[in-house]
Steps between C-alpha positions, in 0.01 A plus 500: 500500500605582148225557232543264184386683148525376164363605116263219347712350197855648624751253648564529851732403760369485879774521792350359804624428871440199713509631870338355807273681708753711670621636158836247488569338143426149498823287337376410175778223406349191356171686441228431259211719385171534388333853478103586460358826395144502685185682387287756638284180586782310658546221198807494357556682136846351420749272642863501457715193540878500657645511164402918492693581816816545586697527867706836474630443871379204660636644853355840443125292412498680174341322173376638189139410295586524092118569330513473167289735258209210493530483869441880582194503231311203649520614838266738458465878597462657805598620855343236725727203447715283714835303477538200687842263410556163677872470544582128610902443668520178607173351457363796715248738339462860619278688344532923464193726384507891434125542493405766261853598420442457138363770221482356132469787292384546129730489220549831382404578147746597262465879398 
């Protein structure tokens, strides 16, 4: 599993992988999206709609998450967050959580 870090108020790209449980990608053509960042307390912080992602190899399962500046801020800091995205082909929803594979950190002041 692959750790996910960003910078509160930076831009940020995420590159995930949709894989089954025996690690195979899942064929993403015709997929939608829809991507929560979860709090320590399980609620979601932020949602992102299919218009952020983008398929990078729909036979390979591999998507990216675009978070604006205003989405990195307002999901909050800290180390105990999860990601879960709903990806729907075909009027089938599947959805894929990294549980606590996400560290917000602090912007970093300028010197």
């Amino acid at each position: 599993m692959n750790l996910i870090q960003f910078t509160q108020g930076d831009n940020a790209v995420l590159s995930l992988t949709a894989q089954d449980a025996l690690g195979n990608p899942i064929n993403l053509t015709g997929a939608s999206f829809s991507t929560q960042i979860l709090g320590a307390n399980g609620q979601p912080v932020n949602v992102f709609p299919n218009g952020q992602h983008a398929i990078v190899s729909a036979s390979l399962g591999t998507f990216t998450l675009t978070l604006s500046a205003a989405n990195t801020t307002a999901c909050g800091l800290g180390n105990t967050k999860d990601i879960v995205t709903a990806i729907t082909i075909s009027g089938n929803v599947t959805y894929f959580r990294g549980s606590g594979i996400l560290t917000v950190f602090p912007p970093v002041p300028m010197q």
